[in-house]
PyMOL Python script that loads the backbone (N, CA, C, O; Angstrom):
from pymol import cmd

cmd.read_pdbstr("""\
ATOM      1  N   UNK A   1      43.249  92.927 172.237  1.00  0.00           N
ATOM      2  CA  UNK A   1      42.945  93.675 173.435  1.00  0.00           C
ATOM      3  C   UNK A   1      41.451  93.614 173.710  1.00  0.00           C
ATOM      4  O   UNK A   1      40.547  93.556 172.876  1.00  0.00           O
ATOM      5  N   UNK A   2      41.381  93.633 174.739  1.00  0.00           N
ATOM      6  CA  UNK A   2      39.983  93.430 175.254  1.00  0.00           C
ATOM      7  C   UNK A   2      39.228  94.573 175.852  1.00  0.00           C
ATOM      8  O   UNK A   2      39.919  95.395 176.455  1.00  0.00           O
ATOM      9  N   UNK A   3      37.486  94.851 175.778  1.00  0.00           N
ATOM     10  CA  UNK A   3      37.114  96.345 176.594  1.00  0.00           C
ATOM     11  C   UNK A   3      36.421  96.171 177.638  1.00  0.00           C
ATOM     12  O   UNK A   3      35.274  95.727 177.582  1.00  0.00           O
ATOM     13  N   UNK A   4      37.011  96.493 178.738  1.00  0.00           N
ATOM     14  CA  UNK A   4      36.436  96.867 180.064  1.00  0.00           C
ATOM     15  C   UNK A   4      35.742  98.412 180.322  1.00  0.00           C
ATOM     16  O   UNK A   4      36.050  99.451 179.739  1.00  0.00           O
ATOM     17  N   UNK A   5      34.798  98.242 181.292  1.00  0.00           N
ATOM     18  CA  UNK A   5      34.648  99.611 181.924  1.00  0.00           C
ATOM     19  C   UNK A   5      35.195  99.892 183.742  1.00  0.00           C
ATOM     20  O   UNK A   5      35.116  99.161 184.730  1.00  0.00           O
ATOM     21  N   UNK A   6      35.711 101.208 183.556  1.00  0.00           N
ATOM     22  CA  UNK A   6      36.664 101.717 184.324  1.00  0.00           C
ATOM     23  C   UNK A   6      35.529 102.381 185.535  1.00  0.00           C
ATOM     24  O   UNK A   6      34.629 103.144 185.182  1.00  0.00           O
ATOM     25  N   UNK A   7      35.699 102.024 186.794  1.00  0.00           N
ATOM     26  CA  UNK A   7      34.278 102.780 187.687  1.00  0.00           C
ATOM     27  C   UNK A   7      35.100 103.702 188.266  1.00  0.00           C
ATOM     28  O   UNK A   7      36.266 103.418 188.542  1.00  0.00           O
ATOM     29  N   UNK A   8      34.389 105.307 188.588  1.00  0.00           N
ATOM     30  CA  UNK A   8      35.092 105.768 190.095  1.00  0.00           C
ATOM     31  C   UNK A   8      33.847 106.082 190.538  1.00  0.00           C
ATOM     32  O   UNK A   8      32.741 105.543 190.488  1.00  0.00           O
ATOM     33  N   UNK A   9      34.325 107.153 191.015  1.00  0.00           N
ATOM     34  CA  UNK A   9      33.009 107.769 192.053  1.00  0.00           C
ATOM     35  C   UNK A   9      32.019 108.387 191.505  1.00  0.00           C
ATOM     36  O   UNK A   9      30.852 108.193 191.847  1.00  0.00           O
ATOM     37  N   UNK A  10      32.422 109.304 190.476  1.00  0.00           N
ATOM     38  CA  UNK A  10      31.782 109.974 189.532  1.00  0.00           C
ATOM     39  C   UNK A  10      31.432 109.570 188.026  1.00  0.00           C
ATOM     40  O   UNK A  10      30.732 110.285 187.310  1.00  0.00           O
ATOM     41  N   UNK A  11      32.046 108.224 187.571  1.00  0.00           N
ATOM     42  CA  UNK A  11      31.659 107.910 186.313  1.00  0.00           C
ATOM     43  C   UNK A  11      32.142 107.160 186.157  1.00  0.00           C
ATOM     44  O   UNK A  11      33.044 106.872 186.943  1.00  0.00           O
ATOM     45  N   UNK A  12      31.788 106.122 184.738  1.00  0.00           N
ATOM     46  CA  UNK A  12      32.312 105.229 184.248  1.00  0.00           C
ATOM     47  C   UNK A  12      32.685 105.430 182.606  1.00  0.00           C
ATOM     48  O   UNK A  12      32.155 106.212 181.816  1.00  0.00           O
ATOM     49  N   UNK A  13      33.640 104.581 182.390  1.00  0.00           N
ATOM     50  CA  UNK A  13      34.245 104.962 181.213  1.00  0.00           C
ATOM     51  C   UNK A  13      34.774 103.885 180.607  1.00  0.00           C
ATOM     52  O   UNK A  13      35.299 102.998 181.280  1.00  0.00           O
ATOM     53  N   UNK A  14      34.693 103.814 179.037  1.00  0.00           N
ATOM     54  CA  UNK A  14      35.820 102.226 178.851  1.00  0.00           C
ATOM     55  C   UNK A  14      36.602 102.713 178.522  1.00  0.00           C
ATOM     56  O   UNK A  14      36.823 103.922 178.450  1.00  0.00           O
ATOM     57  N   UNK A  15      37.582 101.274 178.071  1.00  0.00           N
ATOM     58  CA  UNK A  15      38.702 101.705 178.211  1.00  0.00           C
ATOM     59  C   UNK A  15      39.053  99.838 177.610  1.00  0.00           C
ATOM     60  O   UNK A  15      38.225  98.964 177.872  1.00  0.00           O
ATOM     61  N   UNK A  16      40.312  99.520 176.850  1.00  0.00           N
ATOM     62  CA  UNK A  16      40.786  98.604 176.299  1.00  0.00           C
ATOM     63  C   UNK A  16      42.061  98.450 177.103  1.00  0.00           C
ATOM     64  O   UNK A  16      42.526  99.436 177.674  1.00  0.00           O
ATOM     65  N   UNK A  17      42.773  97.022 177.198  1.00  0.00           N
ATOM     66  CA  UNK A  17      43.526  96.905 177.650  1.00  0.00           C
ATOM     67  C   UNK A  17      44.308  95.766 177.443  1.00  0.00           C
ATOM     68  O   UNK A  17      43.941  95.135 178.434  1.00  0.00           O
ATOM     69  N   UNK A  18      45.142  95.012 176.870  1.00  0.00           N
ATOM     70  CA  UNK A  18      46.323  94.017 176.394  1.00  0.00           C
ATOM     71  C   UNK A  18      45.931  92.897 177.643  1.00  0.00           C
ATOM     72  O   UNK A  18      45.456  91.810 177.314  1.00  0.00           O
ATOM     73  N   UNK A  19      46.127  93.181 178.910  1.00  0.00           N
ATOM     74  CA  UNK A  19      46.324  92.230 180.038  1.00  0.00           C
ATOM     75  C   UNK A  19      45.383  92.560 180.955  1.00  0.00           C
ATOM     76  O   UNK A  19      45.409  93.658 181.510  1.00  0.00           O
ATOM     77  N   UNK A  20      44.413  91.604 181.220  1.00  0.00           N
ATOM     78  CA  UNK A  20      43.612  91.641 182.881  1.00  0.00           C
ATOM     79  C   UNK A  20      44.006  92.789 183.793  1.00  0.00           C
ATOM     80  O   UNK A  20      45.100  92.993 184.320  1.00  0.00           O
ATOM     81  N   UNK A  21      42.452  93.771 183.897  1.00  0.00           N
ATOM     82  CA  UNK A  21      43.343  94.687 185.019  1.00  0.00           C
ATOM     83  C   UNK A  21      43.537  94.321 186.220  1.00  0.00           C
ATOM     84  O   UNK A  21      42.822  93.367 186.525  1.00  0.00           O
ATOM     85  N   UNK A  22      44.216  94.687 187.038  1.00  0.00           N
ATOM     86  CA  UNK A  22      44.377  94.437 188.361  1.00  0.00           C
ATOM     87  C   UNK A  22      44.515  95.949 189.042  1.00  0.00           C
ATOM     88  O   UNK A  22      44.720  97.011 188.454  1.00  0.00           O
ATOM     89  N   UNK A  23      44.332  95.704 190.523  1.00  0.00           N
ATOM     90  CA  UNK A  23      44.608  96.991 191.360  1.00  0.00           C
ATOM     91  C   UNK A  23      46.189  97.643 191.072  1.00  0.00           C
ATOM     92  O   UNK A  23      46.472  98.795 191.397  1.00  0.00           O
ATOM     93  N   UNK A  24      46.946  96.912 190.554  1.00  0.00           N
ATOM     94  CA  UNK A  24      48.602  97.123 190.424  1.00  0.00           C
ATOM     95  C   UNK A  24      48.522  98.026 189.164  1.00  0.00           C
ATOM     96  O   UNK A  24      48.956  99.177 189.205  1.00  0.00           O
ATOM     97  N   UNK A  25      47.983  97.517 188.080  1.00  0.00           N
ATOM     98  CA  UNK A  25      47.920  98.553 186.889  1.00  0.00           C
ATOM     99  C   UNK A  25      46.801  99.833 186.569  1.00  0.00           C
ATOM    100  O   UNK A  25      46.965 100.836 185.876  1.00  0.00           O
ATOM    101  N   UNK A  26      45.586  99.379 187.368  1.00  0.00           N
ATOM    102  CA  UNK A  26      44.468 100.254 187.565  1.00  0.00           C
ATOM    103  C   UNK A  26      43.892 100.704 188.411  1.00  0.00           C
ATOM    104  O   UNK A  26      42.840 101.313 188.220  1.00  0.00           O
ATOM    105  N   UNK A  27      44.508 100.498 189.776  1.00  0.00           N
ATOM    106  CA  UNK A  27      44.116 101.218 191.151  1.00  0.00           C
ATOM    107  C   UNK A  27      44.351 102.191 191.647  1.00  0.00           C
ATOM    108  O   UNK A  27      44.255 102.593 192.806  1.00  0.00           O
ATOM    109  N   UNK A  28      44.730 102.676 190.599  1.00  0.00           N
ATOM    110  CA  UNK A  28      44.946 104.344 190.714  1.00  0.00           C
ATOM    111  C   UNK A  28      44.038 105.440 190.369  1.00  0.00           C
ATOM    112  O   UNK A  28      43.859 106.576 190.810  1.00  0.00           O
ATOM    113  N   UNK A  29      43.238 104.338 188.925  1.00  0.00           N
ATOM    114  CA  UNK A  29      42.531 105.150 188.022  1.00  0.00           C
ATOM    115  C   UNK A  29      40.974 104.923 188.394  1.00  0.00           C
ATOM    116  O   UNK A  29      40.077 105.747 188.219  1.00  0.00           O
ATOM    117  N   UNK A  30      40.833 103.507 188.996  1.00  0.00           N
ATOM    118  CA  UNK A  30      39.467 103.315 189.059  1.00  0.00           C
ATOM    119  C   UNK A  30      38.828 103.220 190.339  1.00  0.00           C
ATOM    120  O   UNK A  30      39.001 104.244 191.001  1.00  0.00           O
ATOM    121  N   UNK A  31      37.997 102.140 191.038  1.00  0.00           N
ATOM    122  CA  UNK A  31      37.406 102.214 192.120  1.00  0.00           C
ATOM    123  C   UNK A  31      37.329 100.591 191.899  1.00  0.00           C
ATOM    124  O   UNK A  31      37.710  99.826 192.786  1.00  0.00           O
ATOM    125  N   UNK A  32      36.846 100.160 190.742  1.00  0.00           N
ATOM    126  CA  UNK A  32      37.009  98.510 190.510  1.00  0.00           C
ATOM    127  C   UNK A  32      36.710  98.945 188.538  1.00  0.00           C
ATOM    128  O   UNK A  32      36.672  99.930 187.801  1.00  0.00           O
ATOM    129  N   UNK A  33      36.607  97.880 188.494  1.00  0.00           N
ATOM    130  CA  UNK A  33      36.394  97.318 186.624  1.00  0.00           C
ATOM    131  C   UNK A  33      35.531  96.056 186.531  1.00  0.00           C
ATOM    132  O   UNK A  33      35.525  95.023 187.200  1.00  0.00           O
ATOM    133  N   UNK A  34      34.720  96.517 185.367  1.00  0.00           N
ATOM    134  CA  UNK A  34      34.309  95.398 185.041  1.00  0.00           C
ATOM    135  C   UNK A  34      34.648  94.631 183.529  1.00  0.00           C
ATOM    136  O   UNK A  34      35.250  95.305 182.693  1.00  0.00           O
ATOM    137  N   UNK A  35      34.368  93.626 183.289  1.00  0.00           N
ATOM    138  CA  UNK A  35      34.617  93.251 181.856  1.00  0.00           C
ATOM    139  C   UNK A  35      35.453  91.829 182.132  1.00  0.00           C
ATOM    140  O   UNK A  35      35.436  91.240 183.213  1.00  0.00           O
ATOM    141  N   UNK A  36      36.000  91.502 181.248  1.00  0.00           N
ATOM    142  CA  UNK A  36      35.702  91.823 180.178  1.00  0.00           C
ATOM    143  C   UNK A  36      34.568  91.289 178.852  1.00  0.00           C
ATOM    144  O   UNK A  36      33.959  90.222 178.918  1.00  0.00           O
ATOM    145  N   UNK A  37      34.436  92.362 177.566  1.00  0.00           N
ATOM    146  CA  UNK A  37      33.476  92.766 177.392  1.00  0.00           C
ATOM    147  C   UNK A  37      33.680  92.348 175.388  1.00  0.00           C
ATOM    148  O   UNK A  37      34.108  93.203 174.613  1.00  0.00           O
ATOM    149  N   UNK A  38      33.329  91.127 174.992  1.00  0.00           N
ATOM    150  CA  UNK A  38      32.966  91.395 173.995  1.00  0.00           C
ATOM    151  C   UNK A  38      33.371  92.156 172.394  1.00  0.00           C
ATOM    152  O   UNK A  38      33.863  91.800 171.323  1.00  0.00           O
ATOM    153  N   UNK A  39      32.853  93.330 172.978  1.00  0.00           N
ATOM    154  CA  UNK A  39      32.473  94.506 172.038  1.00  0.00           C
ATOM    155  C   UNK A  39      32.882  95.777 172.651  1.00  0.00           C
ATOM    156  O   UNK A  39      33.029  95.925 173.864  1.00  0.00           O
ATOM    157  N   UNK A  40      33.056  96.668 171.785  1.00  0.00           N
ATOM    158  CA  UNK A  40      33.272  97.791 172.174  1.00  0.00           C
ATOM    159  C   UNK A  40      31.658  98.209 172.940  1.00  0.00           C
ATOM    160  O   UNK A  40      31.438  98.637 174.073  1.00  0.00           O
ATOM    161  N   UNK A  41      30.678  97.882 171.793  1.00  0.00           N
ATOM    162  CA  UNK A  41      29.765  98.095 172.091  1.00  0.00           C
ATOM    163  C   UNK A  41      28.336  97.427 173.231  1.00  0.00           C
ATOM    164  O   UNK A  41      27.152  97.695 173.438  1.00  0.00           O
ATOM    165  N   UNK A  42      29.598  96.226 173.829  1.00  0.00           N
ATOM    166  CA  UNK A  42      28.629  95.757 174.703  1.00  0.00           C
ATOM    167  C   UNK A  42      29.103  96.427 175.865  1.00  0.00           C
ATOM    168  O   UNK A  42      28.294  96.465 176.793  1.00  0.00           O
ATOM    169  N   UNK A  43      30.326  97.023 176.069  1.00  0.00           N
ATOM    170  CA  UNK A  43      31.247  97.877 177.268  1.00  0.00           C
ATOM    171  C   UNK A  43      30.322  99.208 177.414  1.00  0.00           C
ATOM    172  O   UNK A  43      29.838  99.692 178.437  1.00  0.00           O
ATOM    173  N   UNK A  44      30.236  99.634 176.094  1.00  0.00           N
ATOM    174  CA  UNK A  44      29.731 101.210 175.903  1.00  0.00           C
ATOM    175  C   UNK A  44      28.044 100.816 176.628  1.00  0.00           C
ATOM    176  O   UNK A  44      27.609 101.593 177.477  1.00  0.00           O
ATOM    177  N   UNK A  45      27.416  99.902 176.319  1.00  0.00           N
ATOM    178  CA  UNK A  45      26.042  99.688 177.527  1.00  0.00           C
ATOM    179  C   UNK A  45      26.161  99.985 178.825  1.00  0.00           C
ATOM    180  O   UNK A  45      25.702 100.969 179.406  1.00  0.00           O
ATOM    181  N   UNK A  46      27.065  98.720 179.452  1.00  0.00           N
ATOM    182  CA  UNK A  46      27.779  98.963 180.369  1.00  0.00           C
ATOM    183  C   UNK A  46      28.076 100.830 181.165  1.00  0.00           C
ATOM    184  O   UNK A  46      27.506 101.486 182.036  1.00  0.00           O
ATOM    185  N   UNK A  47      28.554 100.921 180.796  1.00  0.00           N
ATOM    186  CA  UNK A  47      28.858 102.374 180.987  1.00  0.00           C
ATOM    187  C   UNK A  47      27.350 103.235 181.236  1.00  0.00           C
ATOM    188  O   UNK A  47      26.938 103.679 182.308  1.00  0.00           O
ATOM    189  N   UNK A  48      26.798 103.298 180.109  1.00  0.00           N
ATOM    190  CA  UNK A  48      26.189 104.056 180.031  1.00  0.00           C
ATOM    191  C   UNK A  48      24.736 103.193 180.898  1.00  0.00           C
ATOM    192  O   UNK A  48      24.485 103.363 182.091  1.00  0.00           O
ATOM    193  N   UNK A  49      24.282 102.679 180.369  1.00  0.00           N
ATOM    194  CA  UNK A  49      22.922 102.254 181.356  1.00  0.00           C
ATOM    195  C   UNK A  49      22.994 100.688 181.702  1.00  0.00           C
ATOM    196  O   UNK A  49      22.346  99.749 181.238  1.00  0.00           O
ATOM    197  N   UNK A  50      24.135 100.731 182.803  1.00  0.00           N
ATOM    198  CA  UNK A  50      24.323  99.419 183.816  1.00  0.00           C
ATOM    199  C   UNK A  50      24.108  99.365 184.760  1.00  0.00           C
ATOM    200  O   UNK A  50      23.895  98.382 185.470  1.00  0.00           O
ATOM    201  N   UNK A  51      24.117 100.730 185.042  1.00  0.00           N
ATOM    202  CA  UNK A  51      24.291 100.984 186.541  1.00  0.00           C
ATOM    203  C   UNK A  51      22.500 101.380 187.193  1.00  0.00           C
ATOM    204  O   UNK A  51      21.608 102.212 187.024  1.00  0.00           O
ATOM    205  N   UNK A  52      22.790 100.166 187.983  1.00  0.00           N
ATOM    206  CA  UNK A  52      21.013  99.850 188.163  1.00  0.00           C
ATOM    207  C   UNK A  52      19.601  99.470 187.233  1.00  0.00           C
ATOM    208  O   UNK A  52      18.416  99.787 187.335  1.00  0.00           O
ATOM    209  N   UNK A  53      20.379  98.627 186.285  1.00  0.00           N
ATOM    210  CA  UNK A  53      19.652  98.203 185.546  1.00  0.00           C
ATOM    211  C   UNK A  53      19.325  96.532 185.330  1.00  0.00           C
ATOM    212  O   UNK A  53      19.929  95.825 184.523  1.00  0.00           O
ATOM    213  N   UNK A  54      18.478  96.172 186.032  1.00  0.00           N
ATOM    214  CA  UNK A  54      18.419  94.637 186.108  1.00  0.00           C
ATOM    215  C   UNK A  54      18.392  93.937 184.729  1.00  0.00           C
ATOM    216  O   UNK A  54      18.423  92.709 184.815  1.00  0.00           O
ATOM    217  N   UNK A  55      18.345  94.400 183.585  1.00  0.00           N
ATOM    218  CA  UNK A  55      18.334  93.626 182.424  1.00  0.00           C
ATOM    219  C   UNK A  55      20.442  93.290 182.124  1.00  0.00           C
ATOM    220  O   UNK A  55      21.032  92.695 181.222  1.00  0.00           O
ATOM    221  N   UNK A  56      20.878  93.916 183.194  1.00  0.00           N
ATOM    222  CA  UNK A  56      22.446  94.354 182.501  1.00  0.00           C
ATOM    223  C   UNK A  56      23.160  94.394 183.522  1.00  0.00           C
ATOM    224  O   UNK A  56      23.930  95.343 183.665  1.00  0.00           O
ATOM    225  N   UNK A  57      23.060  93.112 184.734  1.00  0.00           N
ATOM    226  CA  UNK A  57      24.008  92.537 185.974  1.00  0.00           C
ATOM    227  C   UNK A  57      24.731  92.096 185.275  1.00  0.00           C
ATOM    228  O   UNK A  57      25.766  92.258 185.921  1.00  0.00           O
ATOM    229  N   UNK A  58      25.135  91.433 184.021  1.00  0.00           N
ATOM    230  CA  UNK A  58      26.373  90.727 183.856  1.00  0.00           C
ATOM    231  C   UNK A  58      27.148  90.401 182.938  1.00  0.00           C
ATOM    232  O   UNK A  58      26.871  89.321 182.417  1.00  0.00           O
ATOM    233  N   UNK A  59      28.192  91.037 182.463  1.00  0.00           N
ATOM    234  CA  UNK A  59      28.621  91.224 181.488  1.00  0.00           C
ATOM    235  C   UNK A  59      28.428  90.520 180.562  1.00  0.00           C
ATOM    236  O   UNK A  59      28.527  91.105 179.484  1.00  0.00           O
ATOM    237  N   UNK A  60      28.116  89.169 180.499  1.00  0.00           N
ATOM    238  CA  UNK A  60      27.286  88.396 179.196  1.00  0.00           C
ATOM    239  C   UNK A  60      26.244  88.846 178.655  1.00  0.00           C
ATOM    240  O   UNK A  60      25.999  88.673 177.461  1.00  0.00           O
ATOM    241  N   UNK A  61      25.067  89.842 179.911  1.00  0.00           N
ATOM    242  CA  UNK A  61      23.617  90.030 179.276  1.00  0.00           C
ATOM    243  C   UNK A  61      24.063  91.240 178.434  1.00  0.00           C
ATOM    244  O   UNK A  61      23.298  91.390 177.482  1.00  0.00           O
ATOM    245  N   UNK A  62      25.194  92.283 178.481  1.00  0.00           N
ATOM    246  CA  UNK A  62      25.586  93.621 177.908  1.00  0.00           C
ATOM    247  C   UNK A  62      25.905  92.647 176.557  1.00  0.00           C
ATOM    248  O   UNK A  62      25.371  93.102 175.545  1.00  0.00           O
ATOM    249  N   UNK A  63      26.580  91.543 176.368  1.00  0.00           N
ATOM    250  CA  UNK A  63      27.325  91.015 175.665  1.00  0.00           C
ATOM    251  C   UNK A  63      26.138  90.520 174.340  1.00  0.00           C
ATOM    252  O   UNK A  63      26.234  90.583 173.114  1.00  0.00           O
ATOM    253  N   UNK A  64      25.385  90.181 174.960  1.00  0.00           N
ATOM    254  CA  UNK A  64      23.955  89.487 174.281  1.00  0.00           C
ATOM    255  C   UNK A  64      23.572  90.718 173.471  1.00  0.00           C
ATOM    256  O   UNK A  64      23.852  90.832 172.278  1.00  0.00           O
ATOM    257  N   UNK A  65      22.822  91.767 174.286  1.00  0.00           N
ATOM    258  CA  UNK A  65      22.109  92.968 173.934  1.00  0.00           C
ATOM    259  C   UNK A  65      23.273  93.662 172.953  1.00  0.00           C
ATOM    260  O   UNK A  65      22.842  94.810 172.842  1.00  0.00           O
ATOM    261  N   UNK A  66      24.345  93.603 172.287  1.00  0.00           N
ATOM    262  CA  UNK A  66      25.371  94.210 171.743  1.00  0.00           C
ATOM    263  C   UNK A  66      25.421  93.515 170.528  1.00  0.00           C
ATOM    264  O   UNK A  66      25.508  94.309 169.592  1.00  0.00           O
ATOM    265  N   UNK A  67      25.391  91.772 170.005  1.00  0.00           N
ATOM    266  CA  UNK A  67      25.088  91.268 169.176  1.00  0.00           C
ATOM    267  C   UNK A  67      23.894  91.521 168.580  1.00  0.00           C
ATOM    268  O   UNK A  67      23.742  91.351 167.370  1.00  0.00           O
ATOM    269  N   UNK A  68      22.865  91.981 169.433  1.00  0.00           N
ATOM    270  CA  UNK A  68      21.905  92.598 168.252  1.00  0.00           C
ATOM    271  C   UNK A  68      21.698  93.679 167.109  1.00  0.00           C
ATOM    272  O   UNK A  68      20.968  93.645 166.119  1.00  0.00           O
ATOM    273  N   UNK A  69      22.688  94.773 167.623  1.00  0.00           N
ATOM    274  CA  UNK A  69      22.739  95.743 167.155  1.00  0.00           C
ATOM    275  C   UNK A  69      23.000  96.894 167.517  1.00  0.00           C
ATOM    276  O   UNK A  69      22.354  97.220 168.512  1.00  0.00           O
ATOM    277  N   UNK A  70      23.861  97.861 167.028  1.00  0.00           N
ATOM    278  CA  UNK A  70      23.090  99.340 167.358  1.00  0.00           C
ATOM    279  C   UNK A  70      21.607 100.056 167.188  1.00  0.00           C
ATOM    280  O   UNK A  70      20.975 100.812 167.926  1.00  0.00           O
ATOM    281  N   UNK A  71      21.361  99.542 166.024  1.00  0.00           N
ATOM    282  CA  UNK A  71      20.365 100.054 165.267  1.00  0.00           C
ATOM    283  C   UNK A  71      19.348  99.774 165.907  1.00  0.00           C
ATOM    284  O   UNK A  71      18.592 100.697 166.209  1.00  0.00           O
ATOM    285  N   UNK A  72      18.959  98.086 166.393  1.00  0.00           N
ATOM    286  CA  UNK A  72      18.111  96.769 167.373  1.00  0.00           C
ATOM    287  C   UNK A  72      18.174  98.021 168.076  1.00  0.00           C
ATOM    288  O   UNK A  72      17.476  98.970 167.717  1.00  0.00           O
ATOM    289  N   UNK A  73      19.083  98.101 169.202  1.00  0.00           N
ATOM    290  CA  UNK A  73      19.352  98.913 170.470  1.00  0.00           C
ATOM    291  C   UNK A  73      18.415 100.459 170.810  1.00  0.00           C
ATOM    292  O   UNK A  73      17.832 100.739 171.857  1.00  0.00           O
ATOM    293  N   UNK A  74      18.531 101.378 169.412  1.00  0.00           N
ATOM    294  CA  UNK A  74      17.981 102.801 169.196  1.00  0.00           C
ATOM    295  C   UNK A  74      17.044 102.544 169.255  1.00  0.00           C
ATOM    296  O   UNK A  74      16.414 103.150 170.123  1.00  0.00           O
ATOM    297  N   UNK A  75      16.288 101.537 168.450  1.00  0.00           N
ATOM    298  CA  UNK A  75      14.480 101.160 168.116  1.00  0.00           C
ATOM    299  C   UNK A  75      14.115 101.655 169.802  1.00  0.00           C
ATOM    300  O   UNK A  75      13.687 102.760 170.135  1.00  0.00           O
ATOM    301  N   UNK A  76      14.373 100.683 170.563  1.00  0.00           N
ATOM    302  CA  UNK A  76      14.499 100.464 171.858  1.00  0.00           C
ATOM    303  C   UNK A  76      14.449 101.209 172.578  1.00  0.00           C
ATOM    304  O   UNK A  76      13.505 101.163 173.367  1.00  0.00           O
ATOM    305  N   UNK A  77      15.558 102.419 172.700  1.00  0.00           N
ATOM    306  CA  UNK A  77      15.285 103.540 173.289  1.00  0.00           C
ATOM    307  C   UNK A  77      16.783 103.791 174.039  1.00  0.00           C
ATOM    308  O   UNK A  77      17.061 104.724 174.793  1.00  0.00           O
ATOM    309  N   UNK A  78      17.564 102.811 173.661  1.00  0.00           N
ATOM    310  CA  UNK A  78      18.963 102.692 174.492  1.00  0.00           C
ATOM    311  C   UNK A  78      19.616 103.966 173.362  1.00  0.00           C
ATOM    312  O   UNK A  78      19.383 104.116 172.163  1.00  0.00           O
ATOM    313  N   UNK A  79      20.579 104.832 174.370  1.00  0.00           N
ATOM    314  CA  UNK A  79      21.243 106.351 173.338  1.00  0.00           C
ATOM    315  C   UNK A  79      22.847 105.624 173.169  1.00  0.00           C
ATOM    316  O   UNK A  79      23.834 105.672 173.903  1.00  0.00           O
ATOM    317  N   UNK A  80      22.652 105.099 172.148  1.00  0.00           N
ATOM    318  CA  UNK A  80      24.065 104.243 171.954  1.00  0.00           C
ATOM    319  C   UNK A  80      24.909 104.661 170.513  1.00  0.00           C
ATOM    320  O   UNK A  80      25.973 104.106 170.238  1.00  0.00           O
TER     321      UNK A  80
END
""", "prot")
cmd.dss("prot")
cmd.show_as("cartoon", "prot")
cmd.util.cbc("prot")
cmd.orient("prot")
């Protein structure tokens, strides 16, 4: 299973899922999705500081920054 993040109006959230979402299985819950993602922990970026962050347009650069670390990540200043 693979981790996406789930958008609405008010937040984002991940979330794992067996099969590609589509509007048929997740257009109820979201607004769109992104992913997929790697890591749990390249999703959990995502989520948390993607949104308007030019280092983290595309789910590969979350994907990159997630192979480094958590630990890499804290030095940094990211609350992961």
């Amino acid at each position: 299973m693979r981790y996406y993040v789930g958008v609405t109006k008010n937040y984002r959230t991940t979330f794992r899922a067996a099969k590609t979402p589509t509007e048929k299985t997740h257009g109820h819950l979201f607004i769109y999705v992104i992913g997929p993602f790697a890591s749990k922990l390249a999703a959990e970026l995502m989520a948390i500081h993607g949104e308007g962050n030019p280092h983290m347009q595309h789910v590969s650069e979350c994907n990159t920054l997630a192979r480094k670390g958590r630990e890499w990540l804290r030095k940094r200043g990211f609350g992961v």
